[in-house]
N, CA, C and O atoms as a Tinker XYZ file with bonds, in Angstrom:
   384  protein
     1  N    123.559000  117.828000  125.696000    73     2
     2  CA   123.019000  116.579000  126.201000    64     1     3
     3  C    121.610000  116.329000  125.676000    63     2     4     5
     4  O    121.401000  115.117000  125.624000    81     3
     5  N    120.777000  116.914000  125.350000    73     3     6
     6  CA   119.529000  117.252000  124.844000    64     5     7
     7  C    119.653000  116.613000  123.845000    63     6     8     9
     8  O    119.069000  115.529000  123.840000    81     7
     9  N    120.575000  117.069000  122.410000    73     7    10
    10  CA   120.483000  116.333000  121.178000    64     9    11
    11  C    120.678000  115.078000  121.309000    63    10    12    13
    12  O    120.207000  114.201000  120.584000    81    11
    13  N    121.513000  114.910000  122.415000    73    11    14
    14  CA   122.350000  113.127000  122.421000    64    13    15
    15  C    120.445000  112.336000  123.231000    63    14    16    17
    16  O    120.422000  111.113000  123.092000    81    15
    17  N    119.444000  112.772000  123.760000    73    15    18
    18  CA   118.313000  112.235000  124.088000    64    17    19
    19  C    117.820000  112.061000  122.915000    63    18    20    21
    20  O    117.433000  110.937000  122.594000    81    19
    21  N    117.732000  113.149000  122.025000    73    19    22
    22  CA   117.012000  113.115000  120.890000    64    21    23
    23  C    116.884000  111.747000  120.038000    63    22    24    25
    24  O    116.093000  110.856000  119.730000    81    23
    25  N    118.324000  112.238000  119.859000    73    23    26
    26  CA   118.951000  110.664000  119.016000    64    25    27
    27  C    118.846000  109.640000  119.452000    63    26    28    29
    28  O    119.124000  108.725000  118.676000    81    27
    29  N    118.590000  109.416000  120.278000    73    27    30
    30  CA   118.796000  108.453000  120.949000    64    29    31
    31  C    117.070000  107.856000  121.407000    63    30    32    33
    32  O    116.854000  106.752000  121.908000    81    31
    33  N    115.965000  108.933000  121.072000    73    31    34
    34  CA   115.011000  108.367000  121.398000    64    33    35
    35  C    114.116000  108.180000  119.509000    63    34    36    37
    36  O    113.045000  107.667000  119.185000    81    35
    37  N    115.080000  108.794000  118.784000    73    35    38
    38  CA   114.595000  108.669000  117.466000    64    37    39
    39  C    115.065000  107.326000  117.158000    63    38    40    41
    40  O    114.225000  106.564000  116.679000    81    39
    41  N    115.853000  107.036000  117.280000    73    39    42
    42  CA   116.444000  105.556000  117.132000    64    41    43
    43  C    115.514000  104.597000  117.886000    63    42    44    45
    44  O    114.871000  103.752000  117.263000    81    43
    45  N    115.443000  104.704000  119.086000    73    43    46
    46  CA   114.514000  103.735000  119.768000    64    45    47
    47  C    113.270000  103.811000  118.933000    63    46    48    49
    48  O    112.843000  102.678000  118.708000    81    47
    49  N    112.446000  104.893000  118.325000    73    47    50
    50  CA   111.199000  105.522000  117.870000    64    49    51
    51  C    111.257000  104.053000  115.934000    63    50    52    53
    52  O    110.442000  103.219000  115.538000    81    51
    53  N    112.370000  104.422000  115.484000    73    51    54
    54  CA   112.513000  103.798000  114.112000    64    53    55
    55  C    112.963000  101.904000  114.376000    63    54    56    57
    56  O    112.790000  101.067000  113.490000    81    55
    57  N    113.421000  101.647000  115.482000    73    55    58
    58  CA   113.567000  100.090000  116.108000    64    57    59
    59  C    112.170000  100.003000  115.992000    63    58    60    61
    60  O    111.671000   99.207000  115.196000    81    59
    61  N    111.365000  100.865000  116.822000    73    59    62
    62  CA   109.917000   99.958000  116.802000    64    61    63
    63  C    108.914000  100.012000  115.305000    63    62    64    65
    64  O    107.779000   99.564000  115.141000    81    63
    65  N    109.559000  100.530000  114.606000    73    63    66
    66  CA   108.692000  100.159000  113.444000    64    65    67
    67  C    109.102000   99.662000  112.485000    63    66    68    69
    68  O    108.318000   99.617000  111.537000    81    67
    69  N    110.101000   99.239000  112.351000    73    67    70
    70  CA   111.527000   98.314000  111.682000    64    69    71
    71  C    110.549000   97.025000  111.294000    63    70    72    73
    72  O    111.163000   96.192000  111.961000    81    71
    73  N    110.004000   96.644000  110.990000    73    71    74
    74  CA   109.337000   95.831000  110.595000    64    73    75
    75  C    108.041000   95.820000  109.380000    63    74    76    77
    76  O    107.069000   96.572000  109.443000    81    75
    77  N    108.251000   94.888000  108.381000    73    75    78
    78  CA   107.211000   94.892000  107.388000    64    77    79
    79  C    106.059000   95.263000  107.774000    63    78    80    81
    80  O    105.651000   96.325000  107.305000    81    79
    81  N    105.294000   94.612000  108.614000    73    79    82
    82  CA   104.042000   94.118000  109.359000    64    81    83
    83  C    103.365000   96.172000  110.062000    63    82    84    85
    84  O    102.334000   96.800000  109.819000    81    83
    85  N    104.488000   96.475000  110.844000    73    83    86
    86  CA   104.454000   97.378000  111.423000    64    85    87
    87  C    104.262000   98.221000  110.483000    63    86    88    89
    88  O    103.177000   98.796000  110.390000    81    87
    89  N    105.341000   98.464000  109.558000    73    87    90
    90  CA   105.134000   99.555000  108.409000    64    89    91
    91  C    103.531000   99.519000  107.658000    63    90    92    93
    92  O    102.853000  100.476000  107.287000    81    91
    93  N    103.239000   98.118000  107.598000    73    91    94
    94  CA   101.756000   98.416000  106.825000    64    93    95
    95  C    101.009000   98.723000  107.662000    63    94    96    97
    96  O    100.180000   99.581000  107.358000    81    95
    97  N    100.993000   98.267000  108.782000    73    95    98
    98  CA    99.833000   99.308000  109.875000    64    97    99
    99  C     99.694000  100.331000  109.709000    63    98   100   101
   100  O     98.610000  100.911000  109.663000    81    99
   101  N    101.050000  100.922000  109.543000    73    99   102
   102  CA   101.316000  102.416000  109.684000    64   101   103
   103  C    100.432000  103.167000  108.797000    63   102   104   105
   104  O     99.674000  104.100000  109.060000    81   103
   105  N    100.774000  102.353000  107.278000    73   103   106
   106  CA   100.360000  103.037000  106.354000    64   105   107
   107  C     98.761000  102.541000  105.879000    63   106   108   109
   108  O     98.077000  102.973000  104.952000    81   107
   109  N     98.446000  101.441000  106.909000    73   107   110
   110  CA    96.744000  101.348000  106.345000    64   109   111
   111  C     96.011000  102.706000  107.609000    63   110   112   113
   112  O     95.058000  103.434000  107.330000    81   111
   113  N     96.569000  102.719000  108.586000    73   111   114
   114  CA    96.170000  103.445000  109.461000    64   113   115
   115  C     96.527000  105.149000  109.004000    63   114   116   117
   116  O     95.644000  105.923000  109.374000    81   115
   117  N     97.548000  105.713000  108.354000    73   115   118
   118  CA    97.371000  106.719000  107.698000    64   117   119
   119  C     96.349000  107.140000  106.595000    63   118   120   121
   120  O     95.854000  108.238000  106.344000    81   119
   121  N     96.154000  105.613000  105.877000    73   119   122
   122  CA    94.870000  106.301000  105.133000    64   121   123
   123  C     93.715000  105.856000  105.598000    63   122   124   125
   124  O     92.797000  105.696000  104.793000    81   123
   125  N     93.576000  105.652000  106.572000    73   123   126
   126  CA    92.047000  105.067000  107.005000    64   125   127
   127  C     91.416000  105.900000  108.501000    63   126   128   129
   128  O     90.282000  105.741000  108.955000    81   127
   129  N     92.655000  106.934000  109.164000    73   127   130
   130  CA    92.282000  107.346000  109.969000    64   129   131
   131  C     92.757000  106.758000  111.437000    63   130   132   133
   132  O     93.456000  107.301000  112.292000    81   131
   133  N     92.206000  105.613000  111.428000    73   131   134
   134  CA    91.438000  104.983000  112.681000    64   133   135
   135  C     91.007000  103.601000  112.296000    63   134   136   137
   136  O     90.123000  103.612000  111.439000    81   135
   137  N     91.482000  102.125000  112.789000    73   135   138
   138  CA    91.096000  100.786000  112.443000    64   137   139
   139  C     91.077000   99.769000  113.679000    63   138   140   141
   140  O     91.801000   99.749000  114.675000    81   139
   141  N     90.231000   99.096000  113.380000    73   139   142
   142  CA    90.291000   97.938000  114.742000    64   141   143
   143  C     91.127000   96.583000  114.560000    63   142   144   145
   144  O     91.317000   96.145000  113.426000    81   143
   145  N     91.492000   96.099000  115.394000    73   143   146
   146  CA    92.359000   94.740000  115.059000    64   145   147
   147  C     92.026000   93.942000  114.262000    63   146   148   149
   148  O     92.823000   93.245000  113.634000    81   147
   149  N     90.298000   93.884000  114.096000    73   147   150
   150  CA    89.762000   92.916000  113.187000    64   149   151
   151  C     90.038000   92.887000  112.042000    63   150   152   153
   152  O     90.414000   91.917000  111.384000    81   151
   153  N     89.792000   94.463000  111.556000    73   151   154
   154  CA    90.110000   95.207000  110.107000    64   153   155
   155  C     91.841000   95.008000  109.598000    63   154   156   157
   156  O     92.284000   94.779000  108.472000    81   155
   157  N     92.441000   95.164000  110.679000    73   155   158
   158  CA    93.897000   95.162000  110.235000    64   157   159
   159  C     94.818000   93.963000  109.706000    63   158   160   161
   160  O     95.710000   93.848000  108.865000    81   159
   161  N     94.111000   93.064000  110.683000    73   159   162
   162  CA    94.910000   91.373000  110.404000    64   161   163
   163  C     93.913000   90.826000  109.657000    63   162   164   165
   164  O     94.267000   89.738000  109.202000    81   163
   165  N     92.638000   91.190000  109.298000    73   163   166
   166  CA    92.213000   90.646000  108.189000    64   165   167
   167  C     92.530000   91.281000  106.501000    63   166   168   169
   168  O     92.443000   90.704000  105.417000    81   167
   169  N     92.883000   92.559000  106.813000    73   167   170
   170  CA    93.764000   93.113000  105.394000    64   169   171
   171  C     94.902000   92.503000  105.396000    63   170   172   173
   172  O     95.451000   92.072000  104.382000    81   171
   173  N     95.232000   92.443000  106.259000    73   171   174
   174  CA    96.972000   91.897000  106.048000    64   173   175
   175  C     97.035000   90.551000  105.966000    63   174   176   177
   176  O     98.020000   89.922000  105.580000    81   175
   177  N     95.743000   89.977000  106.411000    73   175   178
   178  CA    95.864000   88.457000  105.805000    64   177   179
   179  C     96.799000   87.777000  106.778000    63   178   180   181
   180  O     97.610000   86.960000  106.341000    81   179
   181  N     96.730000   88.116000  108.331000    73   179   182
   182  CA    97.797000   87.961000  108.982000    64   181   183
   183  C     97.094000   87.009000  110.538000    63   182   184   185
   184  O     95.937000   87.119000  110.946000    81   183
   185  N     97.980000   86.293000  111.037000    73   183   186
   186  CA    97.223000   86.233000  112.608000    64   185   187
   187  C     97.126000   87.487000  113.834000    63   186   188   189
   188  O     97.924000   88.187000  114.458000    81   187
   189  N     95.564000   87.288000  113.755000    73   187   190
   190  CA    95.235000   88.390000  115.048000    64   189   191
   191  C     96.289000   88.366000  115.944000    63   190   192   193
   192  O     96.704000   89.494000  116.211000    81   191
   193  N     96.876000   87.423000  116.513000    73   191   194
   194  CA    97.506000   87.464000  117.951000    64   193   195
   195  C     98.872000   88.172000  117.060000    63   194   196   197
   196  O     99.260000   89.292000  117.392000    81   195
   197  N     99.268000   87.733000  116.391000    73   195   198
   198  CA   100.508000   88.870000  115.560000    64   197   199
   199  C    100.488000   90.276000  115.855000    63   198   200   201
   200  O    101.194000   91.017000  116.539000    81   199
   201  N     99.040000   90.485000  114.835000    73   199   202
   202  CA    98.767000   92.299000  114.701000    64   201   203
   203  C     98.742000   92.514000  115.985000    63   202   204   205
   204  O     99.576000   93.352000  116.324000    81   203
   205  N     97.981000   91.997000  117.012000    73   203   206
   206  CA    97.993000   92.612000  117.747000    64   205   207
   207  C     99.157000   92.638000  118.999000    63   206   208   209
   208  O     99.069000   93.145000  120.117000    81   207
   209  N     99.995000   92.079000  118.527000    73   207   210
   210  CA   101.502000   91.762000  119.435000    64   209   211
   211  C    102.170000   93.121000  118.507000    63   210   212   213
   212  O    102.847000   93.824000  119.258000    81   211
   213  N    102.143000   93.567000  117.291000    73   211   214
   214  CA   102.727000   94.740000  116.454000    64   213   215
   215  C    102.211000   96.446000  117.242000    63   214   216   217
   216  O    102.912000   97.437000  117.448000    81   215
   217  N    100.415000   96.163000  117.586000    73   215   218
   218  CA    99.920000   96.803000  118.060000    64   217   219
   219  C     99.958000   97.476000  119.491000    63   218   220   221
   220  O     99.922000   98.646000  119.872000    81   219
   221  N    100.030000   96.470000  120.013000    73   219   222
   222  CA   100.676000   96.866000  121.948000    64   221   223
   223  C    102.053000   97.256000  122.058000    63   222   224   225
   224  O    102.360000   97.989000  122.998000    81   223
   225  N    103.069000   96.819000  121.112000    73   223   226
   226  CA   104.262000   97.279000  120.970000    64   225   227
   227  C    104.411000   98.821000  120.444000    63   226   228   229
   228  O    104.981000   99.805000  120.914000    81   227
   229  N    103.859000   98.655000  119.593000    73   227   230
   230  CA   103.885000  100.504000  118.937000    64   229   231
   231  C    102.992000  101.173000  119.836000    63   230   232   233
   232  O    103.508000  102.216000  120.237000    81   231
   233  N    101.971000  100.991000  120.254000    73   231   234
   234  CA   101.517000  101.839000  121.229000    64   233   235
   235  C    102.154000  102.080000  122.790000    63   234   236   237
   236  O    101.849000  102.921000  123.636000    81   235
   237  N    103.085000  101.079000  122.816000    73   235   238
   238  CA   104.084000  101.545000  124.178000    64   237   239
   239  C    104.931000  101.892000  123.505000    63   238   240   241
   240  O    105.946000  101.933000  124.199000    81   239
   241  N    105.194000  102.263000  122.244000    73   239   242
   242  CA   106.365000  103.111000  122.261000    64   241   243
   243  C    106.084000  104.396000  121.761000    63   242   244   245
   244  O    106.865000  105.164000  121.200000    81   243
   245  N    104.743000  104.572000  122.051000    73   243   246
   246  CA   104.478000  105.711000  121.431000    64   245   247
   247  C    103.613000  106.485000  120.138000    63   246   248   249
   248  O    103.088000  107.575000  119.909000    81   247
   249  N    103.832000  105.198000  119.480000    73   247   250
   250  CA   103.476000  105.847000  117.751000    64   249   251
   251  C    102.504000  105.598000  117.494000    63   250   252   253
   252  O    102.128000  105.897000  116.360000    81   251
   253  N    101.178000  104.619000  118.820000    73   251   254
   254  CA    99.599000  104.766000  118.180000    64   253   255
   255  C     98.908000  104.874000  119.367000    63   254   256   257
   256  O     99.678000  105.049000  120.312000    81   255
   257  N     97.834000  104.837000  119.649000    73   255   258
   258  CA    96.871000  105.194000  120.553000    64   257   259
   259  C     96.017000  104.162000  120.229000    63   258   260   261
   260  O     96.144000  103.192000  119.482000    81   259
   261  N     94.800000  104.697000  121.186000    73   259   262
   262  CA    93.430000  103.988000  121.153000    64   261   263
   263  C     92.280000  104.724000  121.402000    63   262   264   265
   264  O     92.408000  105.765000  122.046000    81   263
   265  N     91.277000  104.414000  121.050000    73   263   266
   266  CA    90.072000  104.903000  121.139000    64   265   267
   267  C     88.906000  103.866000  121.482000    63   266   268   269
   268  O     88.401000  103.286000  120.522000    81   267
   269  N     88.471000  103.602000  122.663000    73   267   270
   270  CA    87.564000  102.594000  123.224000    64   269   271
   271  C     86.016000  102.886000  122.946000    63   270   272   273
   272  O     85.438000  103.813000  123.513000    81   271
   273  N     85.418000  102.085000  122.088000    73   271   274
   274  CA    83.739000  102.234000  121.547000    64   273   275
   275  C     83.227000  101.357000  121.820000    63   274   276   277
   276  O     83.375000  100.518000  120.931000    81   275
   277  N     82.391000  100.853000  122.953000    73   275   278
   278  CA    82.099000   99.536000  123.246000    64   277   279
   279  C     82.938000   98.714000  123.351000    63   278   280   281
   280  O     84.076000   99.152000  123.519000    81   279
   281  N     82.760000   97.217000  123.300000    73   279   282
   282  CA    83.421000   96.433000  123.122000    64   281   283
   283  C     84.943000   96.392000  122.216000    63   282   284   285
   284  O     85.894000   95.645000  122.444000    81   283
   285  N     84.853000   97.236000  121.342000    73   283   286
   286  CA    86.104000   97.927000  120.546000    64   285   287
   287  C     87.244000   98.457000  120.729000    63   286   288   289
   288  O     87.215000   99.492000  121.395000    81   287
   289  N     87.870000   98.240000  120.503000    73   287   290
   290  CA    89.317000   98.950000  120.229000    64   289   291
   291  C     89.853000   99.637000  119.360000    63   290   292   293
   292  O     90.839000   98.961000  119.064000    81   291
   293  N     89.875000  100.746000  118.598000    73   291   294
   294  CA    90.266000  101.265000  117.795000    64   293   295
   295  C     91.876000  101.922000  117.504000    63   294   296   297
   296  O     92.473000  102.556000  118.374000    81   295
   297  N     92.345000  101.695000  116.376000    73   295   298
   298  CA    93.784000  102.253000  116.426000    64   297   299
   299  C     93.954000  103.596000  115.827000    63   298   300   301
   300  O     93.284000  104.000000  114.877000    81   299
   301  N     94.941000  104.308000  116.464000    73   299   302
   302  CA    95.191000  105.840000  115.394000    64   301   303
   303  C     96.459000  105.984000  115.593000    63   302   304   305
   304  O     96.970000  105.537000  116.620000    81   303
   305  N     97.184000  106.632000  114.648000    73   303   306
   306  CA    98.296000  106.912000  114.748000    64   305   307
   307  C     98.511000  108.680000  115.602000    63   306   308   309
   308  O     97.854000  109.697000  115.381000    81   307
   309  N     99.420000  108.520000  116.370000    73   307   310
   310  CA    99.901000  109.436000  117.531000    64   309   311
   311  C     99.669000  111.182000  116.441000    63   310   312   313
   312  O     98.959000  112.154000  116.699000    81   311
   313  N    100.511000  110.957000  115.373000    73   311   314
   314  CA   100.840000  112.174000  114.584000    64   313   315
   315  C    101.483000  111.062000  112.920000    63   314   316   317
   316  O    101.882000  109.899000  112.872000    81   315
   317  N    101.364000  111.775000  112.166000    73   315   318
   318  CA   101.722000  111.129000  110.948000    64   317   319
   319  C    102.985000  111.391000  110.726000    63   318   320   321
   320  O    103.091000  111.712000  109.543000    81   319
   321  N    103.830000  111.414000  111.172000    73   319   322
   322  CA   105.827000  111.704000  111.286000    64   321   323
   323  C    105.822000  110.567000  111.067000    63   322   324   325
   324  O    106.877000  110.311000  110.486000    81   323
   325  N    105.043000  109.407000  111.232000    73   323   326
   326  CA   106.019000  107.925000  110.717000    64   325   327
   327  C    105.387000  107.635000  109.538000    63   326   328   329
   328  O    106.148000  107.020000  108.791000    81   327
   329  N    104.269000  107.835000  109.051000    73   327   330
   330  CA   103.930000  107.880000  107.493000    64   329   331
   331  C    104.786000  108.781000  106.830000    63   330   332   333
   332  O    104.892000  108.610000  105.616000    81   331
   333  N    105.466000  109.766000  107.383000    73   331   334
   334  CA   106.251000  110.966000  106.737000    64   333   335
   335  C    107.587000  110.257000  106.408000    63   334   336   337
   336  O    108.162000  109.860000  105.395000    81   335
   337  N    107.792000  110.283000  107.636000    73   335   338
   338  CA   108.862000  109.022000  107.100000    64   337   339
   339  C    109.183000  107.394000  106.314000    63   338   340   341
   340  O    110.100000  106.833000  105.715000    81   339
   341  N    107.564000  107.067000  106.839000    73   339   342
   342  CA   107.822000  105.875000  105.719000    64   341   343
   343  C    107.948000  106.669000  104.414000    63   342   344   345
   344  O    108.853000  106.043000  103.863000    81   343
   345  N    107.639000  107.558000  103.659000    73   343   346
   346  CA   107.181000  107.730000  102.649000    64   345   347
   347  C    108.412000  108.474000  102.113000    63   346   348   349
   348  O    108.614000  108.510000  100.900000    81   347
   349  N    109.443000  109.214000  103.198000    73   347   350
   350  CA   110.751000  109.613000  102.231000    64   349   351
   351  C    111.736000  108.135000  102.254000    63   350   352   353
   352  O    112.745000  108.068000  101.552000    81   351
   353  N    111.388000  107.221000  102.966000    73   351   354
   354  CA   112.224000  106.177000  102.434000    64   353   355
   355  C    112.006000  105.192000  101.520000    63   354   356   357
   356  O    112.764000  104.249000  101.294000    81   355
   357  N    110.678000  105.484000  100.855000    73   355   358
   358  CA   110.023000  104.779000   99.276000    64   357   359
   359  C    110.544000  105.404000   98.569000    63   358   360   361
   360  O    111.192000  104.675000   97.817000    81   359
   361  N    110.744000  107.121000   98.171000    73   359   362
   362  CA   111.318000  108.045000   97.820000    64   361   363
   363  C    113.221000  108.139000   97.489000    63   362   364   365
   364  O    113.917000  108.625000   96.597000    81   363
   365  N    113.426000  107.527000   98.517000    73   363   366
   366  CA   115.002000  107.348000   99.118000    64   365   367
   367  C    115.796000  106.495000   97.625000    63   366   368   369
   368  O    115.239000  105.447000   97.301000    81   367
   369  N    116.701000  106.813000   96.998000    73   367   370
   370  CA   117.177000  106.558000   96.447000    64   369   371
   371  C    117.652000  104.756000   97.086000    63   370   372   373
   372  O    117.624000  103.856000   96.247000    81   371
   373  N    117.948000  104.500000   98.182000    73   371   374
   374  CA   118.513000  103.594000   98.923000    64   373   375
   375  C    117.328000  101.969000   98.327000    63   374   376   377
   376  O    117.657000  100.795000   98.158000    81   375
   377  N    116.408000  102.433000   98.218000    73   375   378
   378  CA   115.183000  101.235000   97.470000    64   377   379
   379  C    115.499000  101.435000   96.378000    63   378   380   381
   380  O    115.190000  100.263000   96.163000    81   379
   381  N    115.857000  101.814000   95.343000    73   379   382
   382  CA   116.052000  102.048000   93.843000    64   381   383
   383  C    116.915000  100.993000   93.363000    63   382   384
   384  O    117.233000  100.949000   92.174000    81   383
């Protein structure tokens, strides 16, 4: 019964990052450490209220955190298993 949670919460884990938008968070936030909303939807060239609708979502499901500095909000990723994984599915024959 254990494995059938597993699966079942890895699946829920890869739904929430199933998305373009999400994936580049992932991966500006793997190489940057740590970023604030400002920094993120202005790289991505995106609307704030977006990123940060991408942002409250992945952090209730788990895959980022926060770090409060003043007025700030800062993002980090939980553990880098989803950069790990974005990065064997660039790898993945399945994009080729």
């Amino acid at each position: 019964m254990e494995d059938e949670k597993r699966v079942e919460r890895a699946a829920y884990v890869l739904k929430a990052v199933a998305h373009p938008l999400r994936i580049k968070i992932i991966q500006m936030l793997d190489e940057h450490r740590e970023l604030n909303v400002s920094t993120i939807y202005k790289n991505l060239n995106a609307e704030q209220s977006l990123i940060s609708h991408h942002l409250i979502n992945m952090r209730d499901k788990g895959i980022l955190d926060i770090r409060r500095s003043g007025k700030n909000i800062y993002y980090f990723l939980v553990d880098n298993a989803m950069s790990e994984v974005i990065t064997c599915i660039y790898k993945s024959k399945v994009l080729s």
